[in-house]
N, CA, C and O atoms as CSV, one atom per row, in Angstrom:
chain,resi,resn,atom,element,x,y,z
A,1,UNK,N,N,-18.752,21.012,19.552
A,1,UNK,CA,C,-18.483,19.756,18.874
A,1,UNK,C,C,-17.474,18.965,19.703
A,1,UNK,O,O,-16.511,19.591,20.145
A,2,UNK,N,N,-17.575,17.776,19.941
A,2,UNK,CA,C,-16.865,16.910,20.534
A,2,UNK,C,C,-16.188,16.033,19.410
A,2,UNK,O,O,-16.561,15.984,18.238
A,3,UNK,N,N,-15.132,15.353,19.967
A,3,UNK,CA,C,-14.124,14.750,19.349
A,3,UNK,C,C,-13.604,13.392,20.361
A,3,UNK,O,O,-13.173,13.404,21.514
A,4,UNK,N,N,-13.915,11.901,19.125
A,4,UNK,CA,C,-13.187,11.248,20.234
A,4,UNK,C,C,-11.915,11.010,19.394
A,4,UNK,O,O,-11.453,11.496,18.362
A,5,UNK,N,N,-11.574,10.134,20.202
A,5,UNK,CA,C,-9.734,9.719,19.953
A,5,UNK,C,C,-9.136,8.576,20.325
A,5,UNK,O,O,-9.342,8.188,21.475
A,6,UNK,N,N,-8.323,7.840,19.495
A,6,UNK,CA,C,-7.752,6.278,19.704
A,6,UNK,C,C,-6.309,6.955,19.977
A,6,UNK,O,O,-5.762,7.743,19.206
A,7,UNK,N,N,-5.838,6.546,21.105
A,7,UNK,CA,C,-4.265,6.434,21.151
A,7,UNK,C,C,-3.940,4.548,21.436
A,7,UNK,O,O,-4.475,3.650,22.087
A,8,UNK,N,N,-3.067,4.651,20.758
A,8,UNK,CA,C,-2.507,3.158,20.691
A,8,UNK,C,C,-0.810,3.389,21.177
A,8,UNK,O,O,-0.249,4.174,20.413
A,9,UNK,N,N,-0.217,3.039,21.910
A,9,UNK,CA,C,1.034,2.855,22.521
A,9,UNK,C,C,2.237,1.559,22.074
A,9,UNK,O,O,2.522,0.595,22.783
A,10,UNK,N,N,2.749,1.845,20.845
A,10,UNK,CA,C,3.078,0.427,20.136
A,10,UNK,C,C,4.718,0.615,21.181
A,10,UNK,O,O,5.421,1.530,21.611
A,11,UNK,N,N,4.683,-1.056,21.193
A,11,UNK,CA,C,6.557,-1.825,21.442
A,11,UNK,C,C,6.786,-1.753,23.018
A,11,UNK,O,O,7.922,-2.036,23.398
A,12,UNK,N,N,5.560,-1.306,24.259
A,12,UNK,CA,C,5.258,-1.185,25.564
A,12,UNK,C,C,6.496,-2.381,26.229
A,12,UNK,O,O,5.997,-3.454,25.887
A,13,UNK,N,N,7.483,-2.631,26.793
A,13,UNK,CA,C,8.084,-3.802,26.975
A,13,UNK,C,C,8.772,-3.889,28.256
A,13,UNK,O,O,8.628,-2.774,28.758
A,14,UNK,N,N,9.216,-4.373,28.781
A,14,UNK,CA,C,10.469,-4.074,30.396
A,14,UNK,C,C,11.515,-2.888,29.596
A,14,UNK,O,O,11.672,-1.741,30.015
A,15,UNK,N,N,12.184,-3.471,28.341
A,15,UNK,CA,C,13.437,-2.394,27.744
A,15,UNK,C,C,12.348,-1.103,27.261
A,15,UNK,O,O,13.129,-0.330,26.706
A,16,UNK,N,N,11.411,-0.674,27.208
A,16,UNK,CA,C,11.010,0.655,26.969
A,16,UNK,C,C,10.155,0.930,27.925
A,16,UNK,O,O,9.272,1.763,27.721
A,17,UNK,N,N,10.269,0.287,29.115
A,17,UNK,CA,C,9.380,0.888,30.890
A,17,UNK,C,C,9.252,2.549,30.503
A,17,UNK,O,O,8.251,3.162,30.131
A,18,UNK,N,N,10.716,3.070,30.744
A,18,UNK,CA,C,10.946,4.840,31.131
A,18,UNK,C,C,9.958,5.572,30.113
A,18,UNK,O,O,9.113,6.448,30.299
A,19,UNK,N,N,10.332,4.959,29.079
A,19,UNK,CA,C,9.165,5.928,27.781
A,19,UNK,C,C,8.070,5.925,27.937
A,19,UNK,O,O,7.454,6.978,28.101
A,20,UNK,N,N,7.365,4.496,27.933
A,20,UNK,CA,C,6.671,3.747,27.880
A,20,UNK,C,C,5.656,3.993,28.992
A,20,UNK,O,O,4.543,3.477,28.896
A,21,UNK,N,N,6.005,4.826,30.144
A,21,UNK,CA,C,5.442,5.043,31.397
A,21,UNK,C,C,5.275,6.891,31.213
A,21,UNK,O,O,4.345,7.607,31.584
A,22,UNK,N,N,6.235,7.169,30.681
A,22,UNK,CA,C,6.348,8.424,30.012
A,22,UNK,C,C,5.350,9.080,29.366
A,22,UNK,O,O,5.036,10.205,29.753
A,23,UNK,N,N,4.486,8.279,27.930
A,23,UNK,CA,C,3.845,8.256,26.900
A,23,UNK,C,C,2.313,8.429,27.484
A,23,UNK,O,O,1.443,9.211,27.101
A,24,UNK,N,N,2.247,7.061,28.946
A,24,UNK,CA,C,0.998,6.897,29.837
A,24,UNK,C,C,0.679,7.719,30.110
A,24,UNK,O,O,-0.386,8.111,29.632
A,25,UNK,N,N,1.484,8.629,31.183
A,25,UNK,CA,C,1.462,9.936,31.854
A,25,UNK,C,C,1.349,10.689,31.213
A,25,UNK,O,O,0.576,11.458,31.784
A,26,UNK,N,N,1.631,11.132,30.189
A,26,UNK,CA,C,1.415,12.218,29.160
A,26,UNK,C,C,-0.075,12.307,28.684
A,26,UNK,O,O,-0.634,13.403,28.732
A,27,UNK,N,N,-0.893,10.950,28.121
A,27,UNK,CA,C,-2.109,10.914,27.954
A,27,UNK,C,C,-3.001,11.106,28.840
A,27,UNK,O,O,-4.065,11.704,28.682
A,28,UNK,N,N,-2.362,10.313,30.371
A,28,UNK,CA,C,-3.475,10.817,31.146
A,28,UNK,C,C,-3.363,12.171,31.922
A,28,UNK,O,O,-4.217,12.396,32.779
A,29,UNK,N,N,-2.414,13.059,31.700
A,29,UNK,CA,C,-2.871,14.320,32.137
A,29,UNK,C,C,-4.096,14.835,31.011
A,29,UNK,O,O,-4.786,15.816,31.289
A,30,UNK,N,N,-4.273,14.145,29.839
A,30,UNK,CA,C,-4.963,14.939,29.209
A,30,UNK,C,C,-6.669,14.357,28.800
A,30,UNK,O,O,-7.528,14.515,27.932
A,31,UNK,N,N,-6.395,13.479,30.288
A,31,UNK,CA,C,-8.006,12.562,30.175
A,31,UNK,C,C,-8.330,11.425,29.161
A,31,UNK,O,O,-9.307,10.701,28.966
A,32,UNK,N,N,-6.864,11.600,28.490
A,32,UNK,CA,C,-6.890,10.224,27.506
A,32,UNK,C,C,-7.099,9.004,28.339
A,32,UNK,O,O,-6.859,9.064,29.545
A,33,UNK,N,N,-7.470,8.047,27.862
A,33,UNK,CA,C,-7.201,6.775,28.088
A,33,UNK,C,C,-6.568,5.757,26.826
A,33,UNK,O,O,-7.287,5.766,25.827
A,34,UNK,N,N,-5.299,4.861,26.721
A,34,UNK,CA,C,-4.911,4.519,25.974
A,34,UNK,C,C,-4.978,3.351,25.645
A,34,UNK,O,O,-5.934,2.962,26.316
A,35,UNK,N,N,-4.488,2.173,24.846
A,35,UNK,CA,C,-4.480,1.363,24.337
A,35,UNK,C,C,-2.832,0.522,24.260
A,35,UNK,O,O,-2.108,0.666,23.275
A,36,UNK,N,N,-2.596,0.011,24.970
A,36,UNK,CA,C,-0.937,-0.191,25.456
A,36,UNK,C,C,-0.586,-1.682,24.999
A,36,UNK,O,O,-1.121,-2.676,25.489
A,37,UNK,N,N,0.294,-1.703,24.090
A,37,UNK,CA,C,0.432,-2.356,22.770
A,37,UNK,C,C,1.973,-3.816,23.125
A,37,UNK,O,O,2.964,-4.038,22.429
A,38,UNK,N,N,1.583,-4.422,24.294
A,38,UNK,CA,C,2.626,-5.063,24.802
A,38,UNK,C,C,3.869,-6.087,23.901
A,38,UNK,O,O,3.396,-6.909,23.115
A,39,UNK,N,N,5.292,-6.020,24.026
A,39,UNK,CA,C,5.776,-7.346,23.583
A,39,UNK,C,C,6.581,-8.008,24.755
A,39,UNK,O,O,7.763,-7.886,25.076
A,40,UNK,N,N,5.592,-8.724,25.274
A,40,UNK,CA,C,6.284,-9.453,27.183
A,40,UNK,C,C,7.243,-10.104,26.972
A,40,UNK,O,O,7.986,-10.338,27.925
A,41,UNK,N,N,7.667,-10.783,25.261
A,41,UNK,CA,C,8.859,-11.761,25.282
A,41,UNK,C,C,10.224,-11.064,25.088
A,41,UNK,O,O,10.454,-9.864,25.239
A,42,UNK,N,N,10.974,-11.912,24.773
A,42,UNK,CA,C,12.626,-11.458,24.832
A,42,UNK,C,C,12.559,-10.354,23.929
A,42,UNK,O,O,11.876,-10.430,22.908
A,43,UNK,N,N,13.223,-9.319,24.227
A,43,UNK,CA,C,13.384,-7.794,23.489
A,43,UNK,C,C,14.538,-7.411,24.284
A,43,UNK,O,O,15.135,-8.148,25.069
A,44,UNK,N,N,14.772,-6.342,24.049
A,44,UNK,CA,C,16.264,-5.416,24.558
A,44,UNK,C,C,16.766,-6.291,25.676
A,44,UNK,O,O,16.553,-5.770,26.771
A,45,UNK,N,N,17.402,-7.526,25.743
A,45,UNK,CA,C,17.894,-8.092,26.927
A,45,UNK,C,C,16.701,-8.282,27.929
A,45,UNK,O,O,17.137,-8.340,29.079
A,46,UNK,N,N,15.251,-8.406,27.860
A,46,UNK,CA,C,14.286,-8.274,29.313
A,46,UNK,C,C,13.213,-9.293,28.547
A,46,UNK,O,O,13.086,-9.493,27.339
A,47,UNK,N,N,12.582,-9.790,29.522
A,47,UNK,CA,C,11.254,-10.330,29.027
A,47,UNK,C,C,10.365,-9.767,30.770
A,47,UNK,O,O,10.845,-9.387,31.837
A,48,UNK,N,N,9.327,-9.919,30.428
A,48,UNK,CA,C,8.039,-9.619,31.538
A,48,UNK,C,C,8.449,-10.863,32.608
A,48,UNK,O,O,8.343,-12.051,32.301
A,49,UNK,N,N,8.852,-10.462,33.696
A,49,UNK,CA,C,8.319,-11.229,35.181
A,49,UNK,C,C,7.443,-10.471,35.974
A,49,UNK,O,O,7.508,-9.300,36.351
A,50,UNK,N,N,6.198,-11.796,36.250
A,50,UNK,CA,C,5.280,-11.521,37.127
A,50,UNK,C,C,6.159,-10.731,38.450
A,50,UNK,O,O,7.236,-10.807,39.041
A,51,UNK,N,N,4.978,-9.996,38.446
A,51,UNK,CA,C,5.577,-9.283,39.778
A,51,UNK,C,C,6.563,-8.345,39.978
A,51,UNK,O,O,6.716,-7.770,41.055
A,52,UNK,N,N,7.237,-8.159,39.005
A,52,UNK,CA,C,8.111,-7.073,38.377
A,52,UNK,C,C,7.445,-5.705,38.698
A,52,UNK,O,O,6.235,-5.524,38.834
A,53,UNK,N,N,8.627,-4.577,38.817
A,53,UNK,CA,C,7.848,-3.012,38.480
A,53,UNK,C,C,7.165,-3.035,37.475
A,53,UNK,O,O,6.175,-2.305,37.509
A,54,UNK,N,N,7.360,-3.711,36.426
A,54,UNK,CA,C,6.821,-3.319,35.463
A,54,UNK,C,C,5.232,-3.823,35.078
A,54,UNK,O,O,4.288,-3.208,34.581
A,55,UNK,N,N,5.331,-4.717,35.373
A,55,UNK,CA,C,4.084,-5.956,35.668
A,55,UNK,C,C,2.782,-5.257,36.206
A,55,UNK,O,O,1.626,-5.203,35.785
A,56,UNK,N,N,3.572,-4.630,37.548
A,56,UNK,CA,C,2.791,-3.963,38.741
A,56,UNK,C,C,1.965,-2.603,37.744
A,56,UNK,O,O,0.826,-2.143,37.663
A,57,UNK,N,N,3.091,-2.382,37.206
A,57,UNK,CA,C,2.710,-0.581,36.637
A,57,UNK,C,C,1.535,-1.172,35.791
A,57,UNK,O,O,0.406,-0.804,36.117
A,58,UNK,N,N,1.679,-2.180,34.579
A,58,UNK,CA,C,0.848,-2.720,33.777
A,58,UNK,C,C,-0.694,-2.971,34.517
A,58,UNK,O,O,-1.728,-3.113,33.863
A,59,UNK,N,N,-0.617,-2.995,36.079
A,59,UNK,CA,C,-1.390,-3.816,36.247
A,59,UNK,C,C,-2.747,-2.134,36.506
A,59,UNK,O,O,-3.960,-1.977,36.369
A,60,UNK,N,N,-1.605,-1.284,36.908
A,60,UNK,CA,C,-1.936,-0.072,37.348
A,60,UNK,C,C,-2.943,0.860,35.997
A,60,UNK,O,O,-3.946,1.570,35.928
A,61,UNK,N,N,-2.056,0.372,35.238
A,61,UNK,CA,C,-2.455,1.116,33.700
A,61,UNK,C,C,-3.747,0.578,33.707
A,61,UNK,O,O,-4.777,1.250,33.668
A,62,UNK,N,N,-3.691,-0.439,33.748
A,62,UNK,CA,C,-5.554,-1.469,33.655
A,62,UNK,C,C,-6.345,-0.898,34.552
A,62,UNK,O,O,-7.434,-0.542,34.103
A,63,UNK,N,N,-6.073,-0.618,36.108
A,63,UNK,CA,C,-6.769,-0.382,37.062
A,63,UNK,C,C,-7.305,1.186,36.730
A,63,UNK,O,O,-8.422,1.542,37.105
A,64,UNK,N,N,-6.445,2.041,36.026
A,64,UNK,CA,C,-6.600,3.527,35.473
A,64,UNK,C,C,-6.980,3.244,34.256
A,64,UNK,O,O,-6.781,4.127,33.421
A,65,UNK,N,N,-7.647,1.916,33.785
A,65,UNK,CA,C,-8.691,2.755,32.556
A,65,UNK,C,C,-7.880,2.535,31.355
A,65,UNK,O,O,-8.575,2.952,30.428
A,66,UNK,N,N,-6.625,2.039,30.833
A,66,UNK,CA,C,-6.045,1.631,29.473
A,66,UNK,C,C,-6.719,0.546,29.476
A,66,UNK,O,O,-7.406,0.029,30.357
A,67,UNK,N,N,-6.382,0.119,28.034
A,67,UNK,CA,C,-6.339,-1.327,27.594
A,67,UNK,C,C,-5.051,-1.802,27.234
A,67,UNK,O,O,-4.145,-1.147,26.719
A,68,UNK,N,N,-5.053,-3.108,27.581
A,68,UNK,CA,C,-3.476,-3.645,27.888
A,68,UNK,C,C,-3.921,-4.744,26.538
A,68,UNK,O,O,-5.039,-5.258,26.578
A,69,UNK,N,N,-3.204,-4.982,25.647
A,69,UNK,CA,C,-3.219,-5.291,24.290
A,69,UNK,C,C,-1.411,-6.509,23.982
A,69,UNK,O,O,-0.340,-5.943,24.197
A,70,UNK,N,N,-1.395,-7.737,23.602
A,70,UNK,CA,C,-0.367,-8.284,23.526
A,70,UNK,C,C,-0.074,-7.523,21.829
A,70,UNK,O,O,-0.819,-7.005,20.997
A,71,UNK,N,N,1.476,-7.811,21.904
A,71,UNK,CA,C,1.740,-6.905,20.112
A,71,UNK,C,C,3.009,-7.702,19.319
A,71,UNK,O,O,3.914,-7.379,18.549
A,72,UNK,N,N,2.496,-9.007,20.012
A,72,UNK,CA,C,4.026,-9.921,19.196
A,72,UNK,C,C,4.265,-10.580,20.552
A,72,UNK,O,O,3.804,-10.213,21.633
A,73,UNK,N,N,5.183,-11.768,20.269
A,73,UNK,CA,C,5.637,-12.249,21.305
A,73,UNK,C,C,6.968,-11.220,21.874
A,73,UNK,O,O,7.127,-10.881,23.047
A,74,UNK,N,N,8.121,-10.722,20.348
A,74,UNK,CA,C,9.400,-10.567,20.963
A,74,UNK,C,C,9.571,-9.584,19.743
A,74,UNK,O,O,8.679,-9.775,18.916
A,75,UNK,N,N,10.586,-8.442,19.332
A,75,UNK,CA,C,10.797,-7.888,18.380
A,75,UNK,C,C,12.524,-8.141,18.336
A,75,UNK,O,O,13.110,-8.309,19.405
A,76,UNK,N,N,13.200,-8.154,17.179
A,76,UNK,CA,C,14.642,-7.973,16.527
A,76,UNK,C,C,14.680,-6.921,16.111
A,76,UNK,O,O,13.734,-6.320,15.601
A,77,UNK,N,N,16.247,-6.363,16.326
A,77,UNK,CA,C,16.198,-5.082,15.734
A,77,UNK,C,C,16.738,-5.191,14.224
A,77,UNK,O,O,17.546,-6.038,13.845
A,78,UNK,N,N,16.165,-4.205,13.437
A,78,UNK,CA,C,16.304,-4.255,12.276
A,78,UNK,C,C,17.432,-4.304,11.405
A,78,UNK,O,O,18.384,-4.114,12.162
A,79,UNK,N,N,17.820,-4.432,10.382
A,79,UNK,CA,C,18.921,-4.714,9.952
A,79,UNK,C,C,18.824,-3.779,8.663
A,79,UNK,O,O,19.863,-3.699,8.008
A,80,UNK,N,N,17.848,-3.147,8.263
A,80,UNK,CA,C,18.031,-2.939,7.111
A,80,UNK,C,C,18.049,-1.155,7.463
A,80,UNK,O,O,17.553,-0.592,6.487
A,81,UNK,N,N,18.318,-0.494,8.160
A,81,UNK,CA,C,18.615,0.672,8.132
A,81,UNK,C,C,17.260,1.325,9.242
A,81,UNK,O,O,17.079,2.533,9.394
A,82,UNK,N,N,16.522,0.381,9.842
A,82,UNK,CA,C,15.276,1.019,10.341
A,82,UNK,C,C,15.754,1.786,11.757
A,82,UNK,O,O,16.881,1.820,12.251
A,83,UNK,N,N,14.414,2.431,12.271
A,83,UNK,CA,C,14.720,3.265,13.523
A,83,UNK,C,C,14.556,2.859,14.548
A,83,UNK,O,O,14.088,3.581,15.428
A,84,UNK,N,N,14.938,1.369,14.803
A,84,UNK,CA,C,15.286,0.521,15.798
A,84,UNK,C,C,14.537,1.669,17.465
A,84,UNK,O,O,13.686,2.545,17.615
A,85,UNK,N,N,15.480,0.948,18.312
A,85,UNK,CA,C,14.526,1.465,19.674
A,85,UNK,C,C,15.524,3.084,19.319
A,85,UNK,O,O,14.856,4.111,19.436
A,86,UNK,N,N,16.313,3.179,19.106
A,86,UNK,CA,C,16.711,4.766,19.039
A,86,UNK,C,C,15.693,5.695,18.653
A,86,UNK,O,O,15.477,6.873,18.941
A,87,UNK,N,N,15.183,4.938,17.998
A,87,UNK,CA,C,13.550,6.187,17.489
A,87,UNK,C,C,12.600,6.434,18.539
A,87,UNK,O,O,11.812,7.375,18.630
A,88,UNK,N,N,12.757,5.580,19.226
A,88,UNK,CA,C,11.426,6.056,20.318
A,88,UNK,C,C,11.438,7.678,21.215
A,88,UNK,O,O,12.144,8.063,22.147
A,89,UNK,N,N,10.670,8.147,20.686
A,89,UNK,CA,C,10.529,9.584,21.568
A,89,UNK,C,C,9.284,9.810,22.131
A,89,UNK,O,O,8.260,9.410,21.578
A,90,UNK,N,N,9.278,10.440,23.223
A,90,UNK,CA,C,8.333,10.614,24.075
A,90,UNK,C,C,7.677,11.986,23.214
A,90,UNK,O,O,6.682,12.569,23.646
C-alpha cells in the first residue's frame, strides 16, 4: 500500500532562513517534496531582497521540486500570549 503526503512549511521568511532551510532538508532526505509557505514582507527586522541568500535558496527549493506559495504579506508578533517565532522547532 502506498501513501501520499502534503507537507506545507508555514512563516518561510529571511528571519526564519536557518529553520526554514532546516525543515527543507529534513523532507528532502526523505523524498518529500514540500509546499513552502512564504511571508517576503517586513517580519523579524528582514523583508526578501532579490538576490539575497535567501532568494537564491528559494529559487533552489523551486529548481528541487517544492512549491513556493506567498502566506501574507508580513506577520506581528502576538500579543495575546501566543507562540510567537520562539515556537518554531525544527
Amino acid at each position: 500500500m502506498s501513501a501520499n503526503v502534503v507537507v506545507s512549511i508555514h512563516d518561510v521568511a529571511p528571519c526564519t532562513f536557518a529553520v526554514s532551510r532546516e525543515l527543507v532538508n529534513h523532507v528532502q532526505r526523505h523524498g518529500i517534496r514540500a509546499t513552502l509557505l512564504v511571508v517576503p514582507g517586513p517580519w523579524g527586522g528582514e523583508s526578501m531582497v532579490p538576490g539575497s541568500p535567501f532568494c537564491r535558496w528559494l529559487d533552489h527549493c523551486q529548481q528541487e521540486g517544492h512549491e513556493i506559495s506567498m502566506h501574507g504579506w508580513s506577520h506581528t508578533a502576538p500579543d495575546n500570549g501566543g507562540i510567537g517565532m520562539g515556537g518554531i522547532a525544527a
